[in-house]
TIMARSE-568112 format. One record per residue (C-alpha): chain; residue number from 1; x, y, z; residue in three letters. Coordinates in Angstrom, 3 decimals. Example, Ala and Ser with C-alpha at 12.3 -4.5 7.8 and 13.67 -1.06 7.14 Angstrom:
BEGIN
<chain = A	n = 1	xx = 12.300	yy = -4.500	zz = 7.800	res = ALA>
<chain = A	n = 2	xx = 13.670	yy = -1.060	zz = 7.140	res = SER>
This chain:
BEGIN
<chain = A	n = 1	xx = -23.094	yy = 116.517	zz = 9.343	res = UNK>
<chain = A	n = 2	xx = -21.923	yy = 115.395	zz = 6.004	res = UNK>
<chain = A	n = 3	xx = -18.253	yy = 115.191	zz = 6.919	res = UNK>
<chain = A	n = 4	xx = -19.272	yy = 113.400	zz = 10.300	res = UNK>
<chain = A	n = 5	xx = -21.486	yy = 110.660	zz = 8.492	res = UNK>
<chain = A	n = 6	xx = -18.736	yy = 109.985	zz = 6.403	res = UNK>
<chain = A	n = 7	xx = -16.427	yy = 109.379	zz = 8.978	res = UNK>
<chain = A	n = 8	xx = -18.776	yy = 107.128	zz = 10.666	res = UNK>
<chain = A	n = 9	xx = -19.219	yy = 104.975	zz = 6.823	res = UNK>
<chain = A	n = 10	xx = -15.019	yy = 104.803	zz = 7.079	res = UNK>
<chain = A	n = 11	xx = -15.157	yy = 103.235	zz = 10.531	res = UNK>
<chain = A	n = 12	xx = -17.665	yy = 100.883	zz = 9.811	res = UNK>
<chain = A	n = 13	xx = -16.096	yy = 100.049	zz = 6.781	res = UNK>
<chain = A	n = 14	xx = -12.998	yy = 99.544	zz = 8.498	res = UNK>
<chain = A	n = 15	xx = -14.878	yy = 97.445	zz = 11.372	res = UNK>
<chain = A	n = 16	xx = -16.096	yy = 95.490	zz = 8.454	res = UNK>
<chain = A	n = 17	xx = -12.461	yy = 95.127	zz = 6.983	res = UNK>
<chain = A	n = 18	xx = -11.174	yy = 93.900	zz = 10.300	res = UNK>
<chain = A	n = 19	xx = -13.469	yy = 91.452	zz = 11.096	res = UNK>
<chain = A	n = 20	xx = -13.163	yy = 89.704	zz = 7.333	res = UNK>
<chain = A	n = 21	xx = -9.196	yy = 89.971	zz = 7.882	res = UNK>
<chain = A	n = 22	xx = -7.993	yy = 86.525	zz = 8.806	res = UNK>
<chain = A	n = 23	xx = -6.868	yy = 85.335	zz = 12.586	res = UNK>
<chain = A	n = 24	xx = -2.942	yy = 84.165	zz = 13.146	res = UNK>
<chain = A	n = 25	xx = -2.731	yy = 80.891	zz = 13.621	res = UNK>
<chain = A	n = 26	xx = -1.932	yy = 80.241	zz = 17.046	res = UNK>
<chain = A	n = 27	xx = 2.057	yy = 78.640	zz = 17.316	res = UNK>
<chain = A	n = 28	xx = 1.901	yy = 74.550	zz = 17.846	res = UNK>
<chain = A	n = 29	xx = 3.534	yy = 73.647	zz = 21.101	res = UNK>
<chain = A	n = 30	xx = 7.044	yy = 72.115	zz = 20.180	res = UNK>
<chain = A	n = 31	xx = 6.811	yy = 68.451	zz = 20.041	res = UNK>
<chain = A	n = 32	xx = 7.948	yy = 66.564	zz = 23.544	res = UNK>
<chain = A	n = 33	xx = 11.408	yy = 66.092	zz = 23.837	res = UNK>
<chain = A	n = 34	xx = 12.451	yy = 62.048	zz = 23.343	res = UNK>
<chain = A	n = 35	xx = 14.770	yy = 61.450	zz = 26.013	res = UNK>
<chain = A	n = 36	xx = 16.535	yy = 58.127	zz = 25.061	res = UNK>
<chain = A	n = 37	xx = 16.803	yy = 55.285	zz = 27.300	res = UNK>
<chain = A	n = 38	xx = 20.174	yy = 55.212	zz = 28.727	res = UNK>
<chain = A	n = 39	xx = 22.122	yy = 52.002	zz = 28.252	res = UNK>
<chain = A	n = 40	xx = 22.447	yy = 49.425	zz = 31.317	res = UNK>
<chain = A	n = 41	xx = 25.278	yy = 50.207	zz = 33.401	res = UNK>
<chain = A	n = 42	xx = 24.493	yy = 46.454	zz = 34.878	res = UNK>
<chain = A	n = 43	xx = 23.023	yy = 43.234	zz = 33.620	res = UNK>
<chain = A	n = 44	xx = 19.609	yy = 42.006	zz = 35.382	res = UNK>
<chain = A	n = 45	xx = 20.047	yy = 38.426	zz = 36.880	res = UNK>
<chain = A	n = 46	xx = 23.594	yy = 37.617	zz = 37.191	res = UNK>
<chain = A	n = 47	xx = 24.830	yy = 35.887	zz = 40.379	res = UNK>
<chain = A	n = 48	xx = 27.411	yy = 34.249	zz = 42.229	res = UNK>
<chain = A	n = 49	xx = 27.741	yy = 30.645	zz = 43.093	res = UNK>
<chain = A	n = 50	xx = 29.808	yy = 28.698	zz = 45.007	res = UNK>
<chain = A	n = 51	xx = 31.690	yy = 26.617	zz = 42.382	res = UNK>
<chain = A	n = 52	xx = 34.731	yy = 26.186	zz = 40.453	res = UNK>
<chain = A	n = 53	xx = 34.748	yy = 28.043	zz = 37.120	res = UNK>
<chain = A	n = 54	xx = 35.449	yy = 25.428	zz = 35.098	res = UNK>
<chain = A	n = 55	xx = 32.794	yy = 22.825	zz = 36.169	res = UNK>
<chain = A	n = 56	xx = 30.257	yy = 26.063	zz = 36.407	res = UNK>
<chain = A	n = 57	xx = 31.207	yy = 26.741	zz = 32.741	res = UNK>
<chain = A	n = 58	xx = 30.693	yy = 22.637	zz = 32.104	res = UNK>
<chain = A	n = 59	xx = 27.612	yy = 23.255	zz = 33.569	res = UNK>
<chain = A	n = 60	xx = 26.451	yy = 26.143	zz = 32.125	res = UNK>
<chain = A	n = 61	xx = 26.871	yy = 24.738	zz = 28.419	res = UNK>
<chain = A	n = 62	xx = 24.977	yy = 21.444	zz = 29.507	res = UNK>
<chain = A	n = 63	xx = 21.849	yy = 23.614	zz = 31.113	res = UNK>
<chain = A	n = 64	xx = 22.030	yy = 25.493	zz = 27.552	res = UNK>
<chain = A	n = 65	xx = 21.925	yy = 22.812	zz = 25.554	res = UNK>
<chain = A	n = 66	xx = 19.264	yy = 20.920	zz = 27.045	res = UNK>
<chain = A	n = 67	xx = 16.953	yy = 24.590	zz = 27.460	res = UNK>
<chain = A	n = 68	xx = 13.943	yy = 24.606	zz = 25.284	res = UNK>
<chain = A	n = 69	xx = 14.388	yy = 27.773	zz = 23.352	res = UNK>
<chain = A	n = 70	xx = 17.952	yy = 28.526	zz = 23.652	res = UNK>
<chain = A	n = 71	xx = 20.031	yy = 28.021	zz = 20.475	res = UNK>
<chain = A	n = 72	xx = 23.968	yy = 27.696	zz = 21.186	res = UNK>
<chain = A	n = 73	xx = 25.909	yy = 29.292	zz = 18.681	res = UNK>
<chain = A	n = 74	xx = 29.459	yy = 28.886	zz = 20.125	res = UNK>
<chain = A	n = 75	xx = 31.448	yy = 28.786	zz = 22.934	res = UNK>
<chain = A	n = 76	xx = 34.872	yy = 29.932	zz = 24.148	res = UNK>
<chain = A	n = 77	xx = 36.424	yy = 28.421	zz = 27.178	res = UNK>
<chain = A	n = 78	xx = 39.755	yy = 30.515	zz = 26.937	res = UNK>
<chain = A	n = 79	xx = 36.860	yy = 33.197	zz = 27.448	res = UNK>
<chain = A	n = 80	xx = 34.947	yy = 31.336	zz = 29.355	res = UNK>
<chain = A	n = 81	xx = 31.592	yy = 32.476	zz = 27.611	res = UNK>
<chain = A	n = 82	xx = 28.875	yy = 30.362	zz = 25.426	res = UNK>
<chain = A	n = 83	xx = 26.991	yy = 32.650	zz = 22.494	res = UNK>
<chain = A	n = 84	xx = 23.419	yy = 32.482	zz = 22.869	res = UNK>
<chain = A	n = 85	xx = 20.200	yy = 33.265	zz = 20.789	res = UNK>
<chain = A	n = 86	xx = 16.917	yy = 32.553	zz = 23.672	res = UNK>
<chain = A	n = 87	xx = 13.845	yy = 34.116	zz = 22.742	res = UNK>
<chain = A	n = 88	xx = 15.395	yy = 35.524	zz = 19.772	res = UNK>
<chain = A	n = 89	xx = 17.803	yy = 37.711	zz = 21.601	res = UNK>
<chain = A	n = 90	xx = 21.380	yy = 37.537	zz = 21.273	res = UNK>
<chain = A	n = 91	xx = 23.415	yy = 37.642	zz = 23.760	res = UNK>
<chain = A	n = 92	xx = 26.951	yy = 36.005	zz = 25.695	res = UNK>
<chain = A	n = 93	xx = 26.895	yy = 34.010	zz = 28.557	res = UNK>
<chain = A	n = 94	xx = 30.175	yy = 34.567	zz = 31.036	res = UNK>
<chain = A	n = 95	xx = 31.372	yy = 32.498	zz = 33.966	res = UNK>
<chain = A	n = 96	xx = 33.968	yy = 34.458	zz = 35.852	res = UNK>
<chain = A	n = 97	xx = 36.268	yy = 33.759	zz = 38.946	res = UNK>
<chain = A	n = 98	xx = 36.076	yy = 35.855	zz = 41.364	res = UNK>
<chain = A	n = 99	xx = 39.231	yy = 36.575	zz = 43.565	res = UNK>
<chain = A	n = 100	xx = 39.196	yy = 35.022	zz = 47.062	res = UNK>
<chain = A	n = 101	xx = 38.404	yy = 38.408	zz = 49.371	res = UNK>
<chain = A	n = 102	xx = 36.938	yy = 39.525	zz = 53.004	res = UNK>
<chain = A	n = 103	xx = 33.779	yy = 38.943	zz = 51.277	res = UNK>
<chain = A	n = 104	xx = 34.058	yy = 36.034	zz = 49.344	res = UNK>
<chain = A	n = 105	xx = 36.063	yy = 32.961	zz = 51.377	res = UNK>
<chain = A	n = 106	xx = 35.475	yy = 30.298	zz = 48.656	res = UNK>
<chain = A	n = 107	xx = 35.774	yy = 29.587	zz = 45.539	res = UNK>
<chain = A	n = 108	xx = 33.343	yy = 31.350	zz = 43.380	res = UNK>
<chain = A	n = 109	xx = 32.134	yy = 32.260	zz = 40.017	res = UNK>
<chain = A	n = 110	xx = 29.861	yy = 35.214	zz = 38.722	res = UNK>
<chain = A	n = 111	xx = 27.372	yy = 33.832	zz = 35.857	res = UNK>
<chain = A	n = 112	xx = 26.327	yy = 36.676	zz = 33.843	res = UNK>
<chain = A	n = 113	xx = 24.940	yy = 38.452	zz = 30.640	res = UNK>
<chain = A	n = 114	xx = 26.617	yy = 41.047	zz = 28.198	res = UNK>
<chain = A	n = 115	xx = 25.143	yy = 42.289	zz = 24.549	res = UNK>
<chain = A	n = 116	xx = 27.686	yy = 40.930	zz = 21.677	res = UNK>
<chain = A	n = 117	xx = 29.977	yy = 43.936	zz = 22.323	res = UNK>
<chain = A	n = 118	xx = 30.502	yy = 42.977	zz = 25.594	res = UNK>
<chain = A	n = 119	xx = 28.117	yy = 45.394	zz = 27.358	res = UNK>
<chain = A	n = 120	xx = 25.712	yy = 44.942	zz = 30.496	res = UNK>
<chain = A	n = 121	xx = 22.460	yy = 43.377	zz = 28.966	res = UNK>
<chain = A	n = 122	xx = 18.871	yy = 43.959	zz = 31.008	res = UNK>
<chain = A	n = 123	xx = 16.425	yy = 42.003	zz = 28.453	res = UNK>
<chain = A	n = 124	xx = 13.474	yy = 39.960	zz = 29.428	res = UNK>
<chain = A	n = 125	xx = 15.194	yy = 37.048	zz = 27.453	res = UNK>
<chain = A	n = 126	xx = 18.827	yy = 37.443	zz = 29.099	res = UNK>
<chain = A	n = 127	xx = 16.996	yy = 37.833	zz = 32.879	res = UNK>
<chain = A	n = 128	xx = 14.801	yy = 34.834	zz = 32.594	res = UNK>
<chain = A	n = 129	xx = 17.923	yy = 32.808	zz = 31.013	res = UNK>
<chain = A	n = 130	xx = 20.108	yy = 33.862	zz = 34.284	res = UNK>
<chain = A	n = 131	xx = 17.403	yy = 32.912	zz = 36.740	res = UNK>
<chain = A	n = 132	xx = 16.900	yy = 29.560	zz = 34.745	res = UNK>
<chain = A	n = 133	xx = 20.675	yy = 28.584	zz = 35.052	res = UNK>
<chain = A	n = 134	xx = 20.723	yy = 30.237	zz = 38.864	res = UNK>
<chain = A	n = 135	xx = 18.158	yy = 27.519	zz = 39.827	res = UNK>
<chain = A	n = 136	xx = 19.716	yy = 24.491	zz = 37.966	res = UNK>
<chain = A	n = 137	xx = 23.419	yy = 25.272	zz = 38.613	res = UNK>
<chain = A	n = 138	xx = 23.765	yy = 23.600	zz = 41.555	res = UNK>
<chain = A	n = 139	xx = 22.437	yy = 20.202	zz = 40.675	res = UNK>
<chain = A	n = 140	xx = 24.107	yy = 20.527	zz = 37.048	res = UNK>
<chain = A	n = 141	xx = 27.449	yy = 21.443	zz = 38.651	res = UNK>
<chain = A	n = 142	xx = 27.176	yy = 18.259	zz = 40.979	res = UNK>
<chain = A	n = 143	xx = 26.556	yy = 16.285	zz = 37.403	res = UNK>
<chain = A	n = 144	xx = 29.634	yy = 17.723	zz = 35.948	res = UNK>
<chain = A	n = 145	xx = 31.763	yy = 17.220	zz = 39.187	res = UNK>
<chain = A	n = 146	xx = 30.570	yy = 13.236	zz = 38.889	res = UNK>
<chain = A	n = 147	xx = 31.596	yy = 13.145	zz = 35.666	res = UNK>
<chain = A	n = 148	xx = 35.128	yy = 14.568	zz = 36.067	res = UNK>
<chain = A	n = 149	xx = 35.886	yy = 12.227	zz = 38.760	res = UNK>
<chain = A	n = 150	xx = 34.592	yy = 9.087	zz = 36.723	res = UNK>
<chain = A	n = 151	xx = 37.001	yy = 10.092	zz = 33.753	res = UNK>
<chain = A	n = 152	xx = 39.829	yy = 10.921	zz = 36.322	res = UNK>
<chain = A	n = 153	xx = 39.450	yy = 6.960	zz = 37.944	res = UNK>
<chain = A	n = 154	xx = 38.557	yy = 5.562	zz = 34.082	res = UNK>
<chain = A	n = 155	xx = 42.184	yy = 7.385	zz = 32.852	res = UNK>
<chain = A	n = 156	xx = 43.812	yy = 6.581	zz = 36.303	res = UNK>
<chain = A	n = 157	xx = 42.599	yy = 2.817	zz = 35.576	res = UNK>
<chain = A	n = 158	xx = 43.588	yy = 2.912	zz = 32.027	res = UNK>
<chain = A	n = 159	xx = 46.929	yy = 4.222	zz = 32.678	res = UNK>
<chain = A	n = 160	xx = 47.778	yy = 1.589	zz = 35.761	res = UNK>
<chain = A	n = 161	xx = 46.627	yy = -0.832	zz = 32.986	res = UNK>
<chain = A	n = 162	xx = 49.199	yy = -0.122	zz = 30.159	res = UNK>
<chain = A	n = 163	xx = 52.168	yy = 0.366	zz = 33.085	res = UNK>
<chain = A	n = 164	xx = 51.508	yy = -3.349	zz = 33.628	res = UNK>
<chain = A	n = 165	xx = 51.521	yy = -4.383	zz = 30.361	res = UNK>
<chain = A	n = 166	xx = 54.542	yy = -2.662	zz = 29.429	res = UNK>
<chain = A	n = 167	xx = 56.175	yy = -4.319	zz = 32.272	res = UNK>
<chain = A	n = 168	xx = 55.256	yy = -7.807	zz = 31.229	res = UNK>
<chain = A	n = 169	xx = 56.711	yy = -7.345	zz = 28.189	res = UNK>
<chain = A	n = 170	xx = 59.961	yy = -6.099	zz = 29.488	res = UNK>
<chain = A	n = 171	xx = 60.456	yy = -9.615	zz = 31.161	res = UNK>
<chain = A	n = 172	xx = 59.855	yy = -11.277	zz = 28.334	res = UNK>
């Protein structure tokens, strides 16, 4: 009875042991994967209007400049693009021709939005900025039309004016 008491005092013990012994730690979950946000493939807001590129650029530049909030930083006509800071984003401005298709039987630009490097933008800033200059185009492109015509009919006037001087001097 000896031997069998002892062998109950070494299970106890052991019990004892076991229960003192500490718990694993259970494993953390692994953290959630950050998928990042994939890059535009196209910019929010551009359009197409029914205009010449060249008074739609015009216009553009005079919308910009007269925009509370928009700082002009420079502008490339070659490229036909303005740099703009609005709502402290930075960002180009581009007036494009589009080619005369089945789709498009006039002439026509595409006003739109690209990052610095040249890439689709899709920023708050850049979106409202499109929609702004999609609303006032139209009457800002009549403007700029207006004015081309006066300083066609000023130069036209101008130049009819020093033909006929030149000639009175050659009879003299």
């Amino acid at each position: 009875m000896i031997v069998h008491g002892r062998w109950v005092a070494v299970l106890l013990a052991l019990t004892m042991l076991a229960a003192c012994a500490p718990k694993p730690k259970p494993i953390p979950p692994p953290p959630p994967v950050e998928v990042p946000a994939l890059p535009p493939t196209v910019t929010r807001g551009e359009f197409l209007i029914e205009a010449d590129k060249n008074e739609t650029w015009n216009a553009v530049g005079q919308i910009i400049v007269n925009t509370p909030g928009a700082e002009y930083e420079g502008r490339a006509q070659m490229l036909d693009m303005y740099t703009i800071r609005y709502r402290g984003v930075e960002f180009l401005v581009l007036t494009k021709s589009m080619p005369i298709s089945d789709t498009i039987k006039r002439t026509t630009t595409r006003v739109t939005a690209t990052t610095p490097e040249g890439k689709p933008i899709d920023t708050i800033a850049s979106a409202e900025l499109l929609d702004l200059l999609e609303r006032k185009l139209p009457a800002a492109i009549e403007d700029v039309q207006a004015r081309f015509k006066a300083e066609a009919e000023a130069k036209k006037k101008a130049s009819a004016k020093s033909k006929s001087k030149a000639k009175k001097k050659k009879k003299k």
